[in-house]
C-alpha positions as CSV (number, residue, x, y, z in Angstrom):
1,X,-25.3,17.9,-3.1
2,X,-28.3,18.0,-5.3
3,X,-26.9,14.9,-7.7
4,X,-28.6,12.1,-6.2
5,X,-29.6,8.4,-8.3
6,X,-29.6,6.3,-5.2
7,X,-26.6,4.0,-4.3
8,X,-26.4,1.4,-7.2
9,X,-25.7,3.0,-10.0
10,X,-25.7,0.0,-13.0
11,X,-23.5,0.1,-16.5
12,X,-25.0,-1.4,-19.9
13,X,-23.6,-1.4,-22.8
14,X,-25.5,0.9,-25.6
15,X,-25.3,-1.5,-28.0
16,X,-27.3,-3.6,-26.2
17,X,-30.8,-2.2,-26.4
18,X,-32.6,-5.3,-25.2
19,X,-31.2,-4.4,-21.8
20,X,-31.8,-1.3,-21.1
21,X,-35.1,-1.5,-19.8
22,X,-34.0,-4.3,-17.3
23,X,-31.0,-2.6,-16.1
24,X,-32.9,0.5,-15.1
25,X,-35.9,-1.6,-13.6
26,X,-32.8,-3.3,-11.4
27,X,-31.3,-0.5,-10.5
28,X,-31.2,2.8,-9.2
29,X,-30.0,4.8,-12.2
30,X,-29.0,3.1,-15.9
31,X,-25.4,4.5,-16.9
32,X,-26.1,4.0,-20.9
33,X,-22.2,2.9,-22.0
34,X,-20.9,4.3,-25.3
35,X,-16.9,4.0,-24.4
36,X,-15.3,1.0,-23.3
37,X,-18.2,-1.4,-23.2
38,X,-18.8,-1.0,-26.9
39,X,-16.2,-2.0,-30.2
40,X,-15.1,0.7,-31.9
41,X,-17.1,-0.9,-35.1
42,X,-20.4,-0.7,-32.8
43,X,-20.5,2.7,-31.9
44,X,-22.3,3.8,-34.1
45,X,-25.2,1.3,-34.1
46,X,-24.9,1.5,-29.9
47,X,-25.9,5.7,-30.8
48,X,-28.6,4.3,-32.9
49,X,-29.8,2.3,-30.2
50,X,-30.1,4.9,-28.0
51,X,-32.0,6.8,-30.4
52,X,-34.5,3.8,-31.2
53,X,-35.7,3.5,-27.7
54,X,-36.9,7.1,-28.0
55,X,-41.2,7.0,-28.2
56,X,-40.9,3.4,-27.5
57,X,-44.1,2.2,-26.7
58,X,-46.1,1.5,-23.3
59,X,-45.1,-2.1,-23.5
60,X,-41.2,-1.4,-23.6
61,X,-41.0,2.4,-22.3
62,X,-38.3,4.8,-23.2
63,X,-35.9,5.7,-20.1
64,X,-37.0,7.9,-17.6
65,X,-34.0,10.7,-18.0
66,X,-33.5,11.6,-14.4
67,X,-32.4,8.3,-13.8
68,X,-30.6,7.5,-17.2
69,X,-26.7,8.5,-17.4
70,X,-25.0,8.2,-21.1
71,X,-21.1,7.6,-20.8
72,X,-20.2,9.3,-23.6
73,X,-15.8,8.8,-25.3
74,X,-13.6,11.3,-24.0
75,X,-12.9,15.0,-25.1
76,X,-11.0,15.5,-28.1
77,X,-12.2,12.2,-30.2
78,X,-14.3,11.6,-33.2
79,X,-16.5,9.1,-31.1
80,X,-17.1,12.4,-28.4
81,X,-18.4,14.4,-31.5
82,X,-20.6,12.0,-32.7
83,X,-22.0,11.1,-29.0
84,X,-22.6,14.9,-28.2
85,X,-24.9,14.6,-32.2
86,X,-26.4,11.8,-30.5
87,X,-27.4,13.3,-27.5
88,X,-28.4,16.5,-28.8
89,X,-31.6,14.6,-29.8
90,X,-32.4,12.9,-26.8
91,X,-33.9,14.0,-23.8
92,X,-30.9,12.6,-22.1
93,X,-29.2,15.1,-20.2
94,X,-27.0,13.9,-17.5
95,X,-23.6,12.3,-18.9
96,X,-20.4,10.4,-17.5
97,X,-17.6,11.6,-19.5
98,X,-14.9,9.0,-19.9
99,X,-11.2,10.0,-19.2
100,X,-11.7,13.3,-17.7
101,X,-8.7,14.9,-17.4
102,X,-8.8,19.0,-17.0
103,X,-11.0,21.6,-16.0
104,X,-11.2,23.1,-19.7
105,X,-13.1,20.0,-20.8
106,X,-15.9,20.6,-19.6
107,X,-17.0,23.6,-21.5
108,X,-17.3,21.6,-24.2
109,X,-20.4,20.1,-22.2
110,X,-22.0,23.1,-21.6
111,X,-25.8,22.3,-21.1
112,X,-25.2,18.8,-19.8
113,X,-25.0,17.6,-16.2
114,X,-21.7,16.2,-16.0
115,X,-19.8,12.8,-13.7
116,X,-16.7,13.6,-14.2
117,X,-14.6,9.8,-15.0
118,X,-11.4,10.6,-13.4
119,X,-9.3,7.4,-14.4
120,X,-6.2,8.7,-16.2
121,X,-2.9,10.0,-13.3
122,X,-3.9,13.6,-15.7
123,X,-7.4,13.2,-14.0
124,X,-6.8,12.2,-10.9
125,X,-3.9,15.1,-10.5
126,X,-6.6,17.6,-11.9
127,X,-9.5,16.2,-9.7
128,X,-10.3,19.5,-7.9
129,X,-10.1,21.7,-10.5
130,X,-12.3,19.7,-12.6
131,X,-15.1,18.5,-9.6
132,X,-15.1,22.7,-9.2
133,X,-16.4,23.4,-12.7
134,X,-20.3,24.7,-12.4
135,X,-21.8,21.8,-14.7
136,X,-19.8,19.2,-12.9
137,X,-22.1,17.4,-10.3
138,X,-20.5,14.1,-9.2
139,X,-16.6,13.0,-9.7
140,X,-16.4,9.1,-10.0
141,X,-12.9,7.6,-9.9
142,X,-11.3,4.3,-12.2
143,X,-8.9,1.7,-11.3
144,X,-7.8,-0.1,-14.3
145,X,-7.7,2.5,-17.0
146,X,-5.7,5.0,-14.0
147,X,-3.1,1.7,-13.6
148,X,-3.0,1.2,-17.3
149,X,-2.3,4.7,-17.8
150,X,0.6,4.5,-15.3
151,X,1.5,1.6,-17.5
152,X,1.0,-0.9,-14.6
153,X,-0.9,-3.8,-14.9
154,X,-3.4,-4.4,-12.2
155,X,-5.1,-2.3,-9.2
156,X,-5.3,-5.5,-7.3
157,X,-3.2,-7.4,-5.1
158,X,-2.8,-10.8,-4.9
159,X,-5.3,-10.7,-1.9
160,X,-8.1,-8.5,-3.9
161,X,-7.5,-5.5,-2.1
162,X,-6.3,-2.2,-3.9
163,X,-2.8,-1.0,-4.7
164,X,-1.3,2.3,-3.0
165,X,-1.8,4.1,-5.8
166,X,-5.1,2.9,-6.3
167,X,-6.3,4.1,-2.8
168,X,-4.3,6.8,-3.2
169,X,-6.5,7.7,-6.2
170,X,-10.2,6.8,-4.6
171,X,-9.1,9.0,-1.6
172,X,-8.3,12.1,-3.9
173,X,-11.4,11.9,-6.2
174,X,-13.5,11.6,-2.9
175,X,-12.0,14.5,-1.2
176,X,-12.0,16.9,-4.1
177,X,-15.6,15.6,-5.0
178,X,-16.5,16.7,-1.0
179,X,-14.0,19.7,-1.2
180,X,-16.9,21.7,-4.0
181,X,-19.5,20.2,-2.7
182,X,-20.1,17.6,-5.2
183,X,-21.3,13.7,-4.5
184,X,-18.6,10.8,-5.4
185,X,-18.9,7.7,-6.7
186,X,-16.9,4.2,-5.9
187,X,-15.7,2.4,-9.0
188,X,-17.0,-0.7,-10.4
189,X,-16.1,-4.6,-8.3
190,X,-14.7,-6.7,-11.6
191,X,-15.0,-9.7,-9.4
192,X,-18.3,-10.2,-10.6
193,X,-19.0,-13.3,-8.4
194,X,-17.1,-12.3,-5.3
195,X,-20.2,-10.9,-3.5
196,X,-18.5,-11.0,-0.3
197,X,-15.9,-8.9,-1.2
198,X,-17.9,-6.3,-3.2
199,X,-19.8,-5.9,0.1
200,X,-17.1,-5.0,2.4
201,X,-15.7,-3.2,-0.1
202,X,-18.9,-1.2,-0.7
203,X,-19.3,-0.6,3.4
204,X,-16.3,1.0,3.3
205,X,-17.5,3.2,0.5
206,X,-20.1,4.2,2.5
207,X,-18.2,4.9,5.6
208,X,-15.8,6.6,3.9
209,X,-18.3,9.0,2.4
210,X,-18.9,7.8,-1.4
211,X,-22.7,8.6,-2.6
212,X,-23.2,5.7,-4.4
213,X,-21.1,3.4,-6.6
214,X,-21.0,2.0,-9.9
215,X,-22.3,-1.7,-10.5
216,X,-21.2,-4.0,-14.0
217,X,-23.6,-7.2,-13.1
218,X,-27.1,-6.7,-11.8
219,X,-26.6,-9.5,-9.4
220,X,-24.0,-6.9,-7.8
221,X,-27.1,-4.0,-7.4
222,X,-28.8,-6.1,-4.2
223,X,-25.5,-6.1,-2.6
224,X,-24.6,-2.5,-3.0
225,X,-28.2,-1.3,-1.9
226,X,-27.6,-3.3,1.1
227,X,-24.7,-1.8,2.4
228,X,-25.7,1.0,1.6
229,X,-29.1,0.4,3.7
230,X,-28.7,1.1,7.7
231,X,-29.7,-1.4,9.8
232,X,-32.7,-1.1,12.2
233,X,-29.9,-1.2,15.0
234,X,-27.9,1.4,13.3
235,X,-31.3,3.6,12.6
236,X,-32.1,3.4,16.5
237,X,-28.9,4.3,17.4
238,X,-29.0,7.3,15.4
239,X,-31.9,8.7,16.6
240,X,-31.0,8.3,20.3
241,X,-28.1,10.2,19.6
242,X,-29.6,13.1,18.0
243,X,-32.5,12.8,21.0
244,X,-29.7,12.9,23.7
245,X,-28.1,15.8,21.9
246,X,-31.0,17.9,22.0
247,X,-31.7,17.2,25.3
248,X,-28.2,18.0,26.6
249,X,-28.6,21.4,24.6
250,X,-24.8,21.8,24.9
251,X,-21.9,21.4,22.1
252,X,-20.2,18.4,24.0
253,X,-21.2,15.4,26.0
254,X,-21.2,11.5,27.0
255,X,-23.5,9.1,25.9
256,X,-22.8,5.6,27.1
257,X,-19.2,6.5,28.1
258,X,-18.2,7.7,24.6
259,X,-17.7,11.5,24.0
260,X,-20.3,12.9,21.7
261,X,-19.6,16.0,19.9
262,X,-20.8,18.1,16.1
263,X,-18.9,15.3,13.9
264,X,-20.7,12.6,15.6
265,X,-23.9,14.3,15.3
266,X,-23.6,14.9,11.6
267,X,-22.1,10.7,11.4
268,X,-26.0,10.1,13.2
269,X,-27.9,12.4,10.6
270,X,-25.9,10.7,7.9
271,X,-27.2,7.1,8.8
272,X,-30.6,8.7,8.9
273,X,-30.6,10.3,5.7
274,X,-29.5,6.6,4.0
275,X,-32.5,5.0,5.5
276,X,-35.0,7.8,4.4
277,X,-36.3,9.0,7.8
């Protein structure tokens, strides 16, 4: 999987330029937003924005590009045309493309590094298909537009946690991202000051096997880098589990009382690639 920003990845609306540089400085990667976080009558001057920033000066740099990501309006729409005219004079390169819903859509992004925003039922059904496209690197999944396109009206129950078709969704997008190879991404924690629950709900992200995930609030970045960080206990345990294996130089084998075998291994080099050792 060579798509990697880090684990907090950080939205901010393009219209917005006075944040740019703060949002990438607080996170791992800036996702530049051109759909849904922008008015219809501001989409143009959000383009413009992005455009500004270009040669800024040393005092308020441009974006580094290997860690800026432009959500650009979905396939088939004026605002797509005009974002692609946009980007075509940027250095920008790497783009979330909103409402992703087929394989064939992604020709029309030929040249561009694409996260694929599976968040319609069309998407999510077409998940593989689409994470399998050559220019496709990570698949990112979305709650409310998915349950809006169902015509429900929340992902959430009463108690915060997802809907069945909502978990249904984050499991496909993460096994058909894994399935080609490509990294997936958790979707964004509305709840912006429910820190509590954005952290469990982030460890299980990273449990489950999601590269990073998507952040709305930069107070929310801290929390997702921490879960995301192993512990010194975990880190430890790790590396006296990949010790033991090499000394028992055989494909199976205990390790205080628990049966150790290739997945467990590869759960241990996991941990160790997360802490950066």
């Amino acid at each position: 999987m060579s798509f990697l920003m880090g684990p907090a990845l950080l939205f901010c609306p393009a219209d917005r330029p006075e944040r740019f540089q703060k949002a990438a400085q607080r996170a791992d990667a800036v996702i530049l937003d051109l759909e849904d976080a922008v008015a219809p009558a501001d989409k143009q001057r959000a383009r413009g924005a992005i455009l500004a920033q270009l040669g800024a000066t040393e005092g308020d740099p441009e974006l580094d590009p290997s860690r800026t990501i432009v959500r650009i309006n979905p396939v088939g729409t004026d605002e797509f045309e005009k974002d692609l005219h946009c980007l075509a004079h940027t250095p920008y390169r790497t783009v979330m493309l909103a409402k992703a819903e087929n394989a064939g859509q992604l020709a029309a992004l030929d040249g561009y590094n694409v996260v694929a925003l599976c968040e319609t039922a069309a998407g999510i059904v077409n998940a593989a298909a689409i994470a399998a496209e050559p220019n496709v690197v990570a698949l990112m999944w979305g709650a409310e537009d998915l349950l809006a396109s169902l015509g429900g009206t929340s992902s959430r129950k009463p108690d915060g946690g997802y809907r069945a078709v909502a978990l249904h969704a984050r499991s496909a997008v993460l096994l058909a991202a894994g399935a080609a190879g490509k990294q997936a991404i958790d979707s964004v924690y509305v709840d912006i000051p429910d820190l509590d629950g954005l952290a469990a709900e982030t460890a299980d992200a990273v449990a489950s096997g999601f590269g990073s995930k998507a952040c709305i609030h930069p107070k929310q970045v801290a929390v997702v880098r921490g879960a995301y960080a192993p512990s010194e206990t975990d880190v430890l345990a790790a590396r006296e589990l990949l010790a033991a294996a090499a000394s028992a130089g055989t494909g199976v084998f205990q390790l205080n009382g628990k049966m150790i075998d290739g997945p467990i291994l590869k759960h241990a080099e996991a941990t160790l690639r997360r802490a950066g050792v």
